[in-house]
C-alpha positions in Angstrom: 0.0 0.0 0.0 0.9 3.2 -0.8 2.3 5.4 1.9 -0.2 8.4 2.5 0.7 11.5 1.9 1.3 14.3 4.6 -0.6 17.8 4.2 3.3 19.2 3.4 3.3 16.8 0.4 0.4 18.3 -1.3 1.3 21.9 -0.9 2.3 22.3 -4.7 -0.9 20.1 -5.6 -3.2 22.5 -3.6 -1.8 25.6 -4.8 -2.6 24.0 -8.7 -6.2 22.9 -7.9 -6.9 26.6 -6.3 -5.7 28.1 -9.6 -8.4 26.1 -11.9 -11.7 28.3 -12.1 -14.6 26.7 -10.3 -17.3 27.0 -12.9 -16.7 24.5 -15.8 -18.4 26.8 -18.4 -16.1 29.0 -17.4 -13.1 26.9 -17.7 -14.7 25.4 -21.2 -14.8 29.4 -22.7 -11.1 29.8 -21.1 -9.8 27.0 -22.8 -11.8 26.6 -26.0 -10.6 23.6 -28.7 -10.3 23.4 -32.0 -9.5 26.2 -34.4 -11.1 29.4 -33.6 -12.9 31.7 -36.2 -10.7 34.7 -35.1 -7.6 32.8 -35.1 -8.7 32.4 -38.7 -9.4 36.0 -39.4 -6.0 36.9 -38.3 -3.9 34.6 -40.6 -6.2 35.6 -43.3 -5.4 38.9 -42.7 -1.6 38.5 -42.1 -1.4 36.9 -45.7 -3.3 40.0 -47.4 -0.8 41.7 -45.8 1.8 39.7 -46.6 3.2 39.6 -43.1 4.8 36.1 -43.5 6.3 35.7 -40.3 3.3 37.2 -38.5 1.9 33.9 -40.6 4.2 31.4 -39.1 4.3 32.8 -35.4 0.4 32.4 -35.5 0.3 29.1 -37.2 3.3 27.4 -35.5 1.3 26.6 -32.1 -1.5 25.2 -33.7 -2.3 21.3 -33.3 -1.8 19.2 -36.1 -5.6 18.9 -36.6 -6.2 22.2 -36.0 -3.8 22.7 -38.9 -5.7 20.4 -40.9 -8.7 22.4 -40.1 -7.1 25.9 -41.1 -6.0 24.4 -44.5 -9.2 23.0 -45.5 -11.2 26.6 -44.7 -8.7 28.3 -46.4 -8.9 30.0 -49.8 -6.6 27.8 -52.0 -4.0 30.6 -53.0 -4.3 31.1 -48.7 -3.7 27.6 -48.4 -0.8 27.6 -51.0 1.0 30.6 -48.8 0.5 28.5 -45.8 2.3 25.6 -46.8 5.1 27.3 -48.2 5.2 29.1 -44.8 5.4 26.2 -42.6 7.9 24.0 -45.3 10.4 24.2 -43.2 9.2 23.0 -39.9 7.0 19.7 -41.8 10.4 17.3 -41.6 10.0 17.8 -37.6 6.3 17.8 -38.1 4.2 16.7 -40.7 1.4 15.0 -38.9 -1.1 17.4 -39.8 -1.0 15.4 -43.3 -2.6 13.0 -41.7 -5.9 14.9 -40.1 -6.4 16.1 -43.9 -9.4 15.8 -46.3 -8.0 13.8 -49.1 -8.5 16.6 -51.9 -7.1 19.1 -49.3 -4.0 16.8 -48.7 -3.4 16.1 -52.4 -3.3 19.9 -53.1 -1.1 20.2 -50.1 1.3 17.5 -51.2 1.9 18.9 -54.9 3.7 21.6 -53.4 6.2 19.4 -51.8 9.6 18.0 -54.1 9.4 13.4 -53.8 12.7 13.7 -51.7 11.4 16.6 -49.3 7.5 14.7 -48.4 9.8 11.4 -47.6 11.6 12.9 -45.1 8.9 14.0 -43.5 7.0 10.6 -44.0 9.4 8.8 -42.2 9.3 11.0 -39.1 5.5 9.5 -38.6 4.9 6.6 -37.7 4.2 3.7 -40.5 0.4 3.5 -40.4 0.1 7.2 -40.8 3.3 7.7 -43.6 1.1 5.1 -45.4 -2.5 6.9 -44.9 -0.4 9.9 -46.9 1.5 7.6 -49.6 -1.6 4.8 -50.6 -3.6 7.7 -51.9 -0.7 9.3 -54.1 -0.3 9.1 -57.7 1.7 5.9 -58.8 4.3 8.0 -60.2 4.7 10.3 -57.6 4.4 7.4 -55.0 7.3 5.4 -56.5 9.3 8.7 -56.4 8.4 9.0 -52.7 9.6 5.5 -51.1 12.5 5.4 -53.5 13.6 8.5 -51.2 12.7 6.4 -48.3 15.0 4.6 -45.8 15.1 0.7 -47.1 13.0 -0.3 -43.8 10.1 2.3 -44.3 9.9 2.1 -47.7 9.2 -2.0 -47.3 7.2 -1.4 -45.0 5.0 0.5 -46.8 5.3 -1.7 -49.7 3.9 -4.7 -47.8 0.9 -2.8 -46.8 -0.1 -1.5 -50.6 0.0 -5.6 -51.4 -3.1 -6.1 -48.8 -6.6 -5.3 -49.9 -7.9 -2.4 -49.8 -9.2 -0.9 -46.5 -8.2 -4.3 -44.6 -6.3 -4.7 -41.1 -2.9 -4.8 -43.3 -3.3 -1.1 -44.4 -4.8 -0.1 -40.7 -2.1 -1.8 -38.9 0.9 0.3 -37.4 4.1 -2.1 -37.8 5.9 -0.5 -34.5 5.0 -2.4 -31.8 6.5 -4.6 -28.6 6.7 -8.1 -28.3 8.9 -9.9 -26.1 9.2 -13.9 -25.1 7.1 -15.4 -22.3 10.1 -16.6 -20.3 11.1 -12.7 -19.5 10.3 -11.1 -16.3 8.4 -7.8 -15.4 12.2 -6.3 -14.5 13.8 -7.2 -18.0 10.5 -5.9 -19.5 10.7 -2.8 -18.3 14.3 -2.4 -18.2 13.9 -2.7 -22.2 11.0 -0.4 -22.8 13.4 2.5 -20.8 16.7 1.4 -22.9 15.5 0.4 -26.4 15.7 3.2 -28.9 13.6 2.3 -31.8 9.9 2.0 -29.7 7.0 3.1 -31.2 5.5 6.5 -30.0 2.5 5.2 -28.8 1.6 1.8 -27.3 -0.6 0.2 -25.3 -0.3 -3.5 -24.7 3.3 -5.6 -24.8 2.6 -8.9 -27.2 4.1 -12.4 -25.7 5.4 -14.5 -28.8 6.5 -17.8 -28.9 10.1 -18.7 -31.1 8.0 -18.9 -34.3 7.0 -14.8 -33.4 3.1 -15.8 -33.2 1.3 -14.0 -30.4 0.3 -16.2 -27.5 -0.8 -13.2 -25.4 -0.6 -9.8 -24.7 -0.4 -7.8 -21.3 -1.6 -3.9 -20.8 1.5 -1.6 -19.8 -0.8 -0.8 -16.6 -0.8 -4.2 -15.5 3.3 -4.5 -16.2 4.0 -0.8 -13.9 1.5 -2.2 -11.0 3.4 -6.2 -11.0 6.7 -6.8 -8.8 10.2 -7.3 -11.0 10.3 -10.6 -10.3 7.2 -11.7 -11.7 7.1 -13.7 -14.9 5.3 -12.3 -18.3 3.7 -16.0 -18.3 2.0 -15.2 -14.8 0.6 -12.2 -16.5 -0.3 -12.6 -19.8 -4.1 -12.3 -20.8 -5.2 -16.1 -21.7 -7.4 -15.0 -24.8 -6.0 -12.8 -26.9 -7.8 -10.7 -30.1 -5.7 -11.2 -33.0 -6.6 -9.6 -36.4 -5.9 -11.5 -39.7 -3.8 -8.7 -42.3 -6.7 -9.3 -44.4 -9.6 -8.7 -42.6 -12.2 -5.7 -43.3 -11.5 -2.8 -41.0 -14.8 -3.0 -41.0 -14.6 -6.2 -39.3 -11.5 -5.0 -36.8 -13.5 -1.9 -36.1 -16.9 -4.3 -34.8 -13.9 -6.5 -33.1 -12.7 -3.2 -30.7 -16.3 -2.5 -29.9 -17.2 -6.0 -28.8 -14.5 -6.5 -26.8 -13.2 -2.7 -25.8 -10.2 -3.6 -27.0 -7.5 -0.4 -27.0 -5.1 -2.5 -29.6 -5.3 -5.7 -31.2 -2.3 -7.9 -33.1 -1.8 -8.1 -36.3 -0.7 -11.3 -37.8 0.1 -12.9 -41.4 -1.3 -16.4 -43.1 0.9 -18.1 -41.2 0.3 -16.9 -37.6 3.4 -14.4 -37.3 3.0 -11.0 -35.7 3.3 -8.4 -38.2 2.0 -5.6 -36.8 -0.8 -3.6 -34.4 -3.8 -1.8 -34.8 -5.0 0.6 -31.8 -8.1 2.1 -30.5 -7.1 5.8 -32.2 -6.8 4.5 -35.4 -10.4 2.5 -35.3 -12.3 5.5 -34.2 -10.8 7.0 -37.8 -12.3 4.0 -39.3 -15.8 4.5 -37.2 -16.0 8.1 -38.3 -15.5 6.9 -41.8 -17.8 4.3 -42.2 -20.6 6.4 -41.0 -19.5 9.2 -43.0 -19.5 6.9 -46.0 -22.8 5.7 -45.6 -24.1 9.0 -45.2 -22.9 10.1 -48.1 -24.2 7.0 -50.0 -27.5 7.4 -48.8 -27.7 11.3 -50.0 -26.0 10.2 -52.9 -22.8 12.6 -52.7 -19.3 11.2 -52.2 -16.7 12.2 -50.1 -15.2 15.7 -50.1 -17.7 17.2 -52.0 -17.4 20.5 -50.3 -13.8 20.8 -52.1 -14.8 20.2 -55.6 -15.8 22.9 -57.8 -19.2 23.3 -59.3 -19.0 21.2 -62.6 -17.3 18.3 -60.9 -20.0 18.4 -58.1 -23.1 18.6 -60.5 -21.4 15.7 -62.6 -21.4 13.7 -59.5 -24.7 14.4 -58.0 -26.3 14.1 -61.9 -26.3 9.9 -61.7 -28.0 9.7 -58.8 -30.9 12.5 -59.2 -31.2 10.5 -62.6 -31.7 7.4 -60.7 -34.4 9.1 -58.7 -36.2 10.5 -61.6 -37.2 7.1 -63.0 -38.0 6.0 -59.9 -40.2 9.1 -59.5 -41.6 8.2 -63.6 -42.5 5.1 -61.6 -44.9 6.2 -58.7 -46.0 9.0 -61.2 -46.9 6.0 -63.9 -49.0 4.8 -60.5 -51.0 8.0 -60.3 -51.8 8.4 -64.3 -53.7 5.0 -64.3 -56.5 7.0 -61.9 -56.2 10.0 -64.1 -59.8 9.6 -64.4 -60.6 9.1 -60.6 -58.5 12.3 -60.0 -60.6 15.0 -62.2 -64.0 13.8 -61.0 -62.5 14.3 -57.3 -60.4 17.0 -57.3 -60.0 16.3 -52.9 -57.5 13.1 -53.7 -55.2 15.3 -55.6 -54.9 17.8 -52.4 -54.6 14.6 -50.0 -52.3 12.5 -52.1 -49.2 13.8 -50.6 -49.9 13.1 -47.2 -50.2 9.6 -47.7 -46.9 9.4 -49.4 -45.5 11.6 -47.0 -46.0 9.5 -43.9 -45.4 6.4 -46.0 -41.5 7.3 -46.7 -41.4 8.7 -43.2 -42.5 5.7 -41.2 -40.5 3.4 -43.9 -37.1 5.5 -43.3 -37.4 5.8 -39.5 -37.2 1.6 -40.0 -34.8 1.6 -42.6 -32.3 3.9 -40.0 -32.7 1.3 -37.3 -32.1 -1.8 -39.8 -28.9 -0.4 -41.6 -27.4 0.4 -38.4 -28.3 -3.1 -37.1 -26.9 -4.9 -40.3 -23.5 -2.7 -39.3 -23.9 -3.6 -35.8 -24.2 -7.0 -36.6 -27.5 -6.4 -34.7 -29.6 -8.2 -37.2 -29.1 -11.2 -39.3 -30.7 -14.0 -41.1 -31.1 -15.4 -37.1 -34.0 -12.7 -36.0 -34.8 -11.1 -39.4 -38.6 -12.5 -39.0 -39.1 -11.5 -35.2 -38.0 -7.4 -36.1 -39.8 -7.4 -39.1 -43.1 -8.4 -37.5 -42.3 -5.9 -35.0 -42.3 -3.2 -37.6 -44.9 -4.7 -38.7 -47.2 -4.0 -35.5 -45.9 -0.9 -35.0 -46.8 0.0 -38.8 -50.4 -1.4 -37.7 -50.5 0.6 -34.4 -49.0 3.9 -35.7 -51.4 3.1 -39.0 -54.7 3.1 -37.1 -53.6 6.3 -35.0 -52.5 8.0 -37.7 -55.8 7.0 -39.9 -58.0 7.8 -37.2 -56.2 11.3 -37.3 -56.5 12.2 -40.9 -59.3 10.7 -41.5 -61.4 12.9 -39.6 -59.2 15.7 -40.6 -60.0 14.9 -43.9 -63.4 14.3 -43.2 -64.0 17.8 -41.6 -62.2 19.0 -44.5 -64.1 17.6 -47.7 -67.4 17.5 -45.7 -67.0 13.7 -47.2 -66.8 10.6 -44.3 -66.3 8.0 -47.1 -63.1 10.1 -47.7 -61.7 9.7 -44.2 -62.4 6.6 -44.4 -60.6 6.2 -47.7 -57.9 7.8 -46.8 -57.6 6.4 -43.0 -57.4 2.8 -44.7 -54.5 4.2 -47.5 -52.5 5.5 -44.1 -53.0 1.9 -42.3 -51.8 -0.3 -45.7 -49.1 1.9 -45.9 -47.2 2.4 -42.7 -47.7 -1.5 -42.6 -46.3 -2.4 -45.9 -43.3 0.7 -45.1 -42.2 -0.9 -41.9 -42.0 -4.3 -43.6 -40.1 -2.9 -47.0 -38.1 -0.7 -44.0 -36.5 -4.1 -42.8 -36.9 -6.4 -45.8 -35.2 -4.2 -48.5 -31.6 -3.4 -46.2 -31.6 -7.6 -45.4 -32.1 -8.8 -49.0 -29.3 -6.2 -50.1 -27.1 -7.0 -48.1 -27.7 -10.9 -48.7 -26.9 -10.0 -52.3 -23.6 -8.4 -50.7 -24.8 -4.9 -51.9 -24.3 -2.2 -49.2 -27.5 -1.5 -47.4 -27.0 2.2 -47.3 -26.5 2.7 -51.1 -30.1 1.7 -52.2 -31.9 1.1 -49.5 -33.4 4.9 -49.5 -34.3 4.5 -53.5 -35.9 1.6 -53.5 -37.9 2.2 -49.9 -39.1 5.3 -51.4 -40.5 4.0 -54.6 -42.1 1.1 -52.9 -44.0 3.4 -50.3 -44.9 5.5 -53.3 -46.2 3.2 -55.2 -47.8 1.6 -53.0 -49.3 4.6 -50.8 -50.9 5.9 -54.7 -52.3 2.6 -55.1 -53.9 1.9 -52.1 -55.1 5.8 -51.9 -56.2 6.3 -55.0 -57.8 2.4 -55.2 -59.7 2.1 -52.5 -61.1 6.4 -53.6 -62.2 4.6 -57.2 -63.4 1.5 -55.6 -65.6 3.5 -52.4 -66.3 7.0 -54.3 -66.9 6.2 -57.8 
């Protein structure tokens, strides 16, 4: 047990906790993160001037993401000046490459001569040199890790043989890994002396002579355990190895299971070959969401960085997709053309059936995508949530008819009319929450991504069948 400590012994402690302010808000406005707007302003301003130093003094305390973040708002021939500004400090310091947009960062790295980005490369560590070098041209890329030192540069070459966005090209190749028969004492006597450790680590991997991971042990657990102790004693029975060629994806549902903080990497054969940690799976989170996001809305990544004829050319395919799919539920409505002019009411109403249709079907299709991603939902309970959604599409229906069938009622002067429309609302939300759960599970059976389609198809099925059901039934009952 620790030895407690006399009031004398926290003097210095007391006099830093008096300093802190007492209100957090307060402390929160003190000590705001991030880049500010003002900050901004004044490099902005310091440029137009052309006050270049004033440019680097201001600049030269930022954070590397905060870097990131000044280059991206920047004016491009602002950005330019930037860069130039700071070349001279990026072979100390170049992790800001890193925290980039992938436009911004290629924009960024045109300015910089082969020889002059690989010096700077190789002061990162390998999993963030190869973030900058996988995405560079294959020219300019070769040019790069020929200016490499022989070790980095295979490295990186090892990784750009894995597939694409798998563990291999996550996984940082500086880790620790020491036999089983060493003690606590000759562990940490070699993490103080060794000179080539990684920045940044977490857990110390146990390997056996053919270097395969039979364990790993949390740096915690090493400082709180007597010299003597053996690494065997300690080492975590189970551990959470990552194939080199499995889907970040994957590795990134593996952390979150098992709030893992790093995991080892290892080849076909067994052999550690590398580590992927916690910081570098909340990158792959972010991602993934923001992937899906954009596939849903039918936009791509860094679209806020491309000009306007590149944008439109992007966004064309997709509103083109919509249109037929809009030809499709208007094809719906011209075959009660007819029903339509002698009751001028179901023109007025028909959008509120639609409407709550492709409402209630995406609030279902949200929770399904995210369960597919979760590995929530599966082929196991697919029937069990989708006659959930299918009572809740009941329930909500009957509410919701009750509701705007009066409305619709008091409206028109017409019951029949509620009633018509009361009984499109119930069909509807029923036959959205089923398509809301059925449409994400058959996608992704075919091994399509449930968030690239879903939304079109869900919305042309809750169309069309919203029309048909409204205007129906109005043909059937008012004509």
């Amino acid at each position: 047990m620790a030895e407690p400590q006399r009031p004398s012994d926290l003097e210095d402690e007391a006099t830093v906790s008096s300093a802190a302010p007492a209100d957090p808000e307060a402390a929160s406005t003190e000590n705001p993160y991030g880049l500010q707007e003002e900050l901004q302003r004044e490099i902005e301003q310091a440029i137009d001037d052309s006050r270049l130093e004033e440019v680097d003094r201001l600049a030269s305390g930022l954070h590397s993401a905060d870097m990131a973040d000044l280059l991206e708002r920047l004016h491009p021939d602002d950005r330019q000046t930037v860069v130039e500004v700071i070349r001279p400090a990026l072979q100390s310091d170049a992790q800001f490459l890193t925290y980039l947009n992938p436009d911004i960062r290629e924009d960024v790295v045109e300015q910089l001569d082969p020889e002059e980005l690989a010096r700077a490369l190789t002061g990162l560590d390998s999993d963030d040199a190869f973030t900058v070098i996988e995405e560079l041209d294959e020219d300019v890329r070769e040019a790069v890790l020929n200016a490499m030192p022989t070790i980095a540069r295979r490295w990186i070459e090892e990784g750009l043989n894995y597939p694409e966005y798998s563990a291999g090209r996550l996984m940082q190749r500086e880790f620790i890994a020491v036999p089983m028969f060493w003690t606590v004492g000759k562990t940490i006597d070699f993490l103080r002396t060794a000179e080539d450790l990684p920045d940044e680590f977490y857990d110390v991997f146990v390997i056996d002579p053919r270097y395969r991971p039979t364990g790993d042990i949390k740096i915690s657990k090493i400082l709180r355990s007597k010299r003597s102790v053996r690494l065997a004693d300690l080492v975590e029975e189970e551990i959470r190895s990552v194939p080199a060629a499995m889907d970040q994806e994957e590795v990134a549902f593996l952390f979150r299971q098992y709030d893992l903080t790093s995991a080892a990497v290892v080849d076909a054969d067994g052999r550690l070959i590398g580590v992927v940690t916690v910081d570098d799976v909340v990158d792959v989170i972010d991602e993934e969401a923001e992937d899906d996001l954009f596939k849903m809305g039918g936009v791509r990544e860094g679209d806020l960085y491309h000009d306007v004829m590149e944008t439109s050319r992007a966004r064309f395919a997709w509103l083109g997709v919509n249109l037929v799919t809009a030809v499709v539920a208007s094809s719906v409505i011209a075959m009660f053309e007819g029903t339509i002019q002698q009751i001028v009411a179901l023109a007025v109403l028909m959008p509120i059936v639609a409407s709550m249709g492709g409402n209630a079907g995406t609030q279902t299709l949200t929770v399904a995508v995210r369960a597919i991603a979760m590995k929530e939902l599966s082929g196991h309970n697919a029937r069990r949530v989708m006659w959930k959604e299918v009572l809740v599409g009941s329930i909500n229906g009957v509410l919701f008819a009750v509701i705007a069938g009066a409305v619709a009622a008091l409206w028109f002067q017409d019951i029949l009319l509620g009633l018509v429309i009361g009984s499109a609302m119930i069909v509807t939300l029923i036959i959205a929450g089923l398509s809301g759960t059925i449409i994400p599970l058959a996608l992704d059976r075919f091994k399509v991504d449930p968030a690239v389609a879903s939304g079109v198809f869900l919305t042309t099925v809750t169309d069309v069948v919203g029309f048909f059901a409204f205007l129906g039934l109005a043909a059937w009952v008012l004509l």
